[in-house]
LOROLO-960622 format. One record per residue (C-alpha): residue number from 1; x, y, z. Coordinates in pm, whole numbers, m for minus. Each point is the difference from the previous one (the first is absolute). Layout:
# LOROLO-960622
> NUM X Y Z .
...
This chain:
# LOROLO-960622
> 1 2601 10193 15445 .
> 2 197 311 87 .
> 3 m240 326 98 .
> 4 114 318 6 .
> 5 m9 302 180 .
> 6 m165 325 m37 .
> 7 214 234 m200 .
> 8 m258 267 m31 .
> 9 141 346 m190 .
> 10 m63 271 74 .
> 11 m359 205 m162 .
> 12 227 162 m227 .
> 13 359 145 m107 .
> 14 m178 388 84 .
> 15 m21 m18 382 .
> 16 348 14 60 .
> 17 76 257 m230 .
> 18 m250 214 180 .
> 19 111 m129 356 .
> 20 2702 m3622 m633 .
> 21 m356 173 m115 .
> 22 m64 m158 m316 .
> 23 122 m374 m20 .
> 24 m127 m122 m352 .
> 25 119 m236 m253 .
> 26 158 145 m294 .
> 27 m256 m162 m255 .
> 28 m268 143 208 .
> 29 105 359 m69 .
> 30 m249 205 m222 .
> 31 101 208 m303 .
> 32 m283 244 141 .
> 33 262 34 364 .
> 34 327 12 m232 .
> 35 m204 282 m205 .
> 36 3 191 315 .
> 37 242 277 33 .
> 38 118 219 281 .
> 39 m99 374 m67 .
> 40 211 258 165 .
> 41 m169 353 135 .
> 42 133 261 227 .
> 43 m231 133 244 .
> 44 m29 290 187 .
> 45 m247 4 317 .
> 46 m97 341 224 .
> 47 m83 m153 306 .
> 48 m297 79 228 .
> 49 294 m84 241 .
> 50 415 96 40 .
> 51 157 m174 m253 .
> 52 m241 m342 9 .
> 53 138 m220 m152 .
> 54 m64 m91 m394 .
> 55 m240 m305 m34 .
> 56 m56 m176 m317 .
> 57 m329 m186 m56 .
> 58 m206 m249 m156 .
> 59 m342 m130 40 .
> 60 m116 m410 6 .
> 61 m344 m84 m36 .
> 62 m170 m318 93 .
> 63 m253 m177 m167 .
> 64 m205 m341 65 .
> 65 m266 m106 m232 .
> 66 m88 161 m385 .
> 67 m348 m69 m10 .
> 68 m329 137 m2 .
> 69 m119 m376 161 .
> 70 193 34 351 .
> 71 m49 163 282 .
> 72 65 353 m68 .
> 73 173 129 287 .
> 74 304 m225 m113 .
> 75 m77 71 m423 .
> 76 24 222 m230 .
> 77 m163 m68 m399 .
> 78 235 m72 m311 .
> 79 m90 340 m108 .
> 80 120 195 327 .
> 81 320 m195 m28 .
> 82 11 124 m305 .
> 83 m47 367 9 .
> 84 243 m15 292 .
> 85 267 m136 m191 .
> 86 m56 223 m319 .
> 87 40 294 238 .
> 88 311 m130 157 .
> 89 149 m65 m382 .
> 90 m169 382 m105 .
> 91 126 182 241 .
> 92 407 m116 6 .
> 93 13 m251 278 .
> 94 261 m216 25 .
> 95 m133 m367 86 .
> 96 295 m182 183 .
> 97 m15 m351 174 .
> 98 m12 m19 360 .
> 99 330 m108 71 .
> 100 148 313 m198 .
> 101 m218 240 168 .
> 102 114 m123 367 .
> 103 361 m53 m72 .
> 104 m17 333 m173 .
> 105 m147 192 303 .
> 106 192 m174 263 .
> 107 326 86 m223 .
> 108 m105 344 m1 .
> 109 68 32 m390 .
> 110 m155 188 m238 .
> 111 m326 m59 m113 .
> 112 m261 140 m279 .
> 113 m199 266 175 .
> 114 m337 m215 m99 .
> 115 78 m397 82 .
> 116 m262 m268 108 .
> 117 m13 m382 62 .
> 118 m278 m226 m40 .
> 119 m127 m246 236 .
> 120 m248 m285 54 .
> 121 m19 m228 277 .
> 122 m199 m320 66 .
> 123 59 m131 m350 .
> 124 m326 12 m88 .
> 125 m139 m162 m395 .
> 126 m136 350 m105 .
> 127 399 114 44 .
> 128 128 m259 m235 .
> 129 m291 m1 m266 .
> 130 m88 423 m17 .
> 131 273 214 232 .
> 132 325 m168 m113 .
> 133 m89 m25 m406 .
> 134 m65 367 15 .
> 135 281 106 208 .
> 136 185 m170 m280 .
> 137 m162 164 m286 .
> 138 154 329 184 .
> 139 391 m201 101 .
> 140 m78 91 303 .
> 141 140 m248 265 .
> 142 m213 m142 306 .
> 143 18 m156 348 .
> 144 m162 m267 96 .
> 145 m42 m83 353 .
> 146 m53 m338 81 .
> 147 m166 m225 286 .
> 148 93 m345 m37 .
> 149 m261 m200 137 .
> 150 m261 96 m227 .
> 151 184 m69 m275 .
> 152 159 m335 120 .
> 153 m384 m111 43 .
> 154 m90 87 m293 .
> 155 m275 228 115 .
> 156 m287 133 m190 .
> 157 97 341 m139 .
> 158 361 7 85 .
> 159 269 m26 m234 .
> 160 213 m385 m90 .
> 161 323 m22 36 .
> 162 45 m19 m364 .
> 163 m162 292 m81 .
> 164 262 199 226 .
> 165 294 m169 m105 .
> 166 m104 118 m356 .
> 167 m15 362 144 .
> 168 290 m72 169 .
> 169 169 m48 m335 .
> 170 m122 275 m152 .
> 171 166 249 287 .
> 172 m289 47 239 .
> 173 153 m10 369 .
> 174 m137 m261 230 .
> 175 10 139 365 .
> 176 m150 m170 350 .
> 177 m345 93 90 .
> 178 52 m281 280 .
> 179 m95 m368 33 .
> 180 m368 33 136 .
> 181 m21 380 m36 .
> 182 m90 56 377 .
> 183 m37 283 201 .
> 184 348 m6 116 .
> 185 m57 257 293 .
> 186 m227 m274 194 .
> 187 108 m231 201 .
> 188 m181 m381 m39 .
> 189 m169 m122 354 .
> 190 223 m88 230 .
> 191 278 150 m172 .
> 192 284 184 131 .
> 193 186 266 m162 .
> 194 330 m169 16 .
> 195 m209 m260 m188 .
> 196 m225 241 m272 .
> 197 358 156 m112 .
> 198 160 m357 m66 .
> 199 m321 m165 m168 .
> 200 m21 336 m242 .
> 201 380 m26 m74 .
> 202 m41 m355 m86 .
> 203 m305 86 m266 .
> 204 208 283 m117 .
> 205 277 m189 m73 .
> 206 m209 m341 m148 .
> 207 m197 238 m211 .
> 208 355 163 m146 .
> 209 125 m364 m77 .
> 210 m261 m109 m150 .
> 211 m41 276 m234 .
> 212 352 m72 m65 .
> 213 m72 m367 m25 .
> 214 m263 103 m287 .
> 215 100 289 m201 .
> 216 411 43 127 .
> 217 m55 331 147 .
> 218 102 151 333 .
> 219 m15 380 14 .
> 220 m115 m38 366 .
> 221 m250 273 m13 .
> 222 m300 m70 224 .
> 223 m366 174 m84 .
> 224 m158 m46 410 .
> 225 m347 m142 m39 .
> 226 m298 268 90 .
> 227 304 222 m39 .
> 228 71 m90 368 .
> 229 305 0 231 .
> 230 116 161 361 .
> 231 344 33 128 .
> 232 131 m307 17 .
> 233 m136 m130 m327 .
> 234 210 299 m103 .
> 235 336 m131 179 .
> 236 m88 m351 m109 .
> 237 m28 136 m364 .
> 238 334 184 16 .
> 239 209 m274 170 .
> 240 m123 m218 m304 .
> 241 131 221 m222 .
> 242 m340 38 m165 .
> 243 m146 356 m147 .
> 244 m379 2 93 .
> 245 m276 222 m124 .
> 246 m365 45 156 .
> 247 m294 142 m196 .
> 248 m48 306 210 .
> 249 22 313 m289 .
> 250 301 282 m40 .
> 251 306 20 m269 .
> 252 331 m179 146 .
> 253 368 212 26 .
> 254 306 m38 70 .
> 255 m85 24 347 .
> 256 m293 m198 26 .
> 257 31 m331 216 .
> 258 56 m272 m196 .
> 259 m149 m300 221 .
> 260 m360 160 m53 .
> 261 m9 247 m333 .
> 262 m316 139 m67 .
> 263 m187 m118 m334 .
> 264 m293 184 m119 .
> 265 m378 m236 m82 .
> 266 m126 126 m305 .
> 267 m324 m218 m2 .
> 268 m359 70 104 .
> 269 m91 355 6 .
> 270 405 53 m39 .
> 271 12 m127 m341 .
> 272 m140 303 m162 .
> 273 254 186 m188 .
> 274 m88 344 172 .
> 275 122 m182 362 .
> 276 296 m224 m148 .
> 277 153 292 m191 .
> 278 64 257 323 .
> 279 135 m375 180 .
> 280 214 m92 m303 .
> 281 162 376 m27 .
> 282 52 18 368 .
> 283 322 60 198 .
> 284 122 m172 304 .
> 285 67 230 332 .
> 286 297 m47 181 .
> 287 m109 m81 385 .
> 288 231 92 234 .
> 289 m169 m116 255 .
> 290 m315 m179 95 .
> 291 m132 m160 371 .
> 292 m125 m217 40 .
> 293 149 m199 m279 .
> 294 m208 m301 36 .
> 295 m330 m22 m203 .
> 296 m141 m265 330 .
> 297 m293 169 190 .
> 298 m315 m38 197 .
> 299 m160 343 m25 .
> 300 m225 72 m236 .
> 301 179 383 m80 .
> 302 363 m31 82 .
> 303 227 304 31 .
> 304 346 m22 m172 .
> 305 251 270 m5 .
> 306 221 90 m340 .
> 307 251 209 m137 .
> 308 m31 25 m405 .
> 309 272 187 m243 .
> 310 m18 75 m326 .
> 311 m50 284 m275 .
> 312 m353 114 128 .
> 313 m105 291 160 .
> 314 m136 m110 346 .
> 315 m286 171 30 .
> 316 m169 m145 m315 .
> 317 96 m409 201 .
> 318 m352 m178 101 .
> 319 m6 m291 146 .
> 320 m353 m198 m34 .
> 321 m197 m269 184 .
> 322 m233 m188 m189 .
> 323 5 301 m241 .
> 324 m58 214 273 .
> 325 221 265 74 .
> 326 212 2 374 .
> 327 141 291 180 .
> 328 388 13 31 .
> 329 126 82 332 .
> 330 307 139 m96 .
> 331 288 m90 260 .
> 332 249 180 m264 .
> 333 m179 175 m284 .
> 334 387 87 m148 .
> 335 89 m381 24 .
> 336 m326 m84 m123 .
> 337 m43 m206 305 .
> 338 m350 m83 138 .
> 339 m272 m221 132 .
> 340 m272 m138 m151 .
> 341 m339 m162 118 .
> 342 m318 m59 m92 .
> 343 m270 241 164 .
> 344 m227 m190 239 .
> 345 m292 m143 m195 .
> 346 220 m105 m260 .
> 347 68 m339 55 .
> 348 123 m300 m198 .
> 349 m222 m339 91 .
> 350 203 m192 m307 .
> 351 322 m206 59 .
> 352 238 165 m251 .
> 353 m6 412 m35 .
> 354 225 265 m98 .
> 355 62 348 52 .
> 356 105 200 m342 .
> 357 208 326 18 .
> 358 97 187 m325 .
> 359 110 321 m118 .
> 360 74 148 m353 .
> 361 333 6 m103 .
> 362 112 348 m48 .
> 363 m72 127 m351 .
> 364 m177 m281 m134 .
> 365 m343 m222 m18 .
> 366 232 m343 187 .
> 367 m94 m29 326 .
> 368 265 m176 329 .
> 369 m232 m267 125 .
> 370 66 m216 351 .
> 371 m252 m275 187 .
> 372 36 m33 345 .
> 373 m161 m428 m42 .
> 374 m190 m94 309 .
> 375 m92 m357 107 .
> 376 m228 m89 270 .
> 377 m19 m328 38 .
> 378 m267 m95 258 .
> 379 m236 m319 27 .
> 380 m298 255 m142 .
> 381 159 85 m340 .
> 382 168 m317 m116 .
> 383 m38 m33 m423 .
């Protein structure tokens, strides 16, 4: 049910070197989250700015189906999973649960330098029967994202309510992915605004209490169906209380915004361990500034302005279209401020697209990665 949006990388790491959270019952806890431990590092940042200041990071990925039977812009195979997950566990990742990773970042406490959390939405069979039994062979604790109206209809290919509780009780976090997973940045005929905002505050909070209903958990984190949301969602989201995250790619920091954190797909053609390995090692920017802010749009090559900071040096930062490189019109080269568009000819005809800027981080093969998400939702390019 959920698509997602192109997260294209770019060709290859050379170029640029050339150019209240958690609310769950106590018997509900898992001995894999109690294992989990708090490591303490100092770091020291140069700054491609004055004295930026120091971000911690993590990644999240997203997942849907583990198949090599569904459609396979929304899958990636047992054995990708797989290789993903030995890589994570080979090369000294620390796995933590959602929940620790958000109150961790918006705590700004110390983290392990190399910390990811694994999610899957739509609650799909191939999660409970492949993805979660070998996450577990690994203790390494999930998300599951859940919309309830599949589920309370018992609907071919979804998950039962059993068969969450019983993850449930084995420590996997169930989070709100939604009642009817809609695109909750249109508006239904004849609707007003006034009236979209109430109706998808109404499904956000029936879909929290029934989860809670089901499996007694309420961490009020929302994943936004399609990975979409504008401005308002965004208030709506934070007046709620709820933490939301979208599906468009990039590492989250302490200063990332917390009613839309980035999540990176690694399905499709991004499940190959080549692609998921520069995503899962990558660091989060700290953007100082960024306009417009909302991801709504009806061109086809919108311009948006930035201003990144970080340990990079600026004249090895790309930013990419479609894997195609832009030109940075530098406003402030020193404050690393500067607009970006596509050139003319480079359009985008699909509904959901992102712009990907990166940079190496000084001294080392981890790369700061930020995704300007765009939506266009128009009568021509409804999923």
């Amino acid at each position: 049910m959920t698509g997602t949006v192109n997260s294209s990388i770019h060709p290859s790491p050379v170029p640029f070197q050339q150019s209240a959270m958690n609310s769950m019952k106590p018997s509900k806890i898992s001995p894999i989250r109690n294992a989990i431990k708090l490591a303490s590092c100092a770091v020291s940042l140069s700054a491609a700015l004055a004295s930026p200041a120091i971000a911690q990071h993590a990644v999240i990925t997203i997942y849907h189906h583990v198949s090599d039977s569904t459609p396979r812009s929304t899958s990636l195979t047992a054995q990708e999973l797989r290789t993903q997950l030995e890589y994570l566990r080979d090369n000294d990742f620390a796995v933590w649960p959602l929940d620790r990773v958000i109150e961790a970042l918006k705590n700004q406490e110390p983290m392990p330098d190399k910390v990811a959390a694994l999610t899957f939405d739509d609650a799909y069979e191939s999660i409970y029967t492949t993805g979660w039994p070998m996450l577990k062979e690994f203790d390494y604790p999930m998300t599951l994202f859940v919309s309830t109206q599949p589920v309370d209809n018992e609907q071919s290919g979804y998950l039962t309510w059993p068969q969450i509780r019983e993850m449930a009780d084995q420590g996997v976090i169930i989070a709100n992915h939604m009642v009817y997973h809609p695109h909750m940045v249109d508006a239904q005929p004849g609707e007003s605004e006034a009236g979209r905002l109430q109706r998808l505050r109404e499904e956000l909070l029936t879909a929290e209490a029934r989860i809670k209903e089901q499996t007694g958990q309420s961490h009020k984190i929302l994943a936004y169906p399609y990975g979409e949301y504008d401005l308002e969602i965004l208030d709506m989201i934070e007046s709620q209380g709820f933490t939301a995250l979208a599906q468009n790619s990039g590492a989250v920091g302490y200063h990332s915004d917390f009613r839309a954190l980035p999540r990176y797909p690694l399905a499709a053609s991004y499940a190959d361990i080549e692609s998921a390995s520069t995503k899962l090692n990558s660091l989060a920017f700290e953007v100082r500034q960024i306009d417009p802010v909302s991801p709504m749009t009806d061109s086809r090559r919108p311009a948006v302005t930035m201003q990144l900071a970080g340990d990079f040096n600026v004249s090895q930062l790309g930013c990419y279209a479609n894997g195609q490189p832009m030109d940075l019109e530098w406003l402030d080269r020193d404050a690393v401020h500067f607009r970006i568009q596509p050139a003319e000819g480079q359009e985008f005809a699909m509904r959901r697209f992102n712009y990907i800027c990166t940079a190496p981080k000084r001294g080392t093969s981890r790369y700061y990665w930020f995704s300007k998400f765009w939506t266009r939702s128009t009568p021509d390019n409804a999923d």
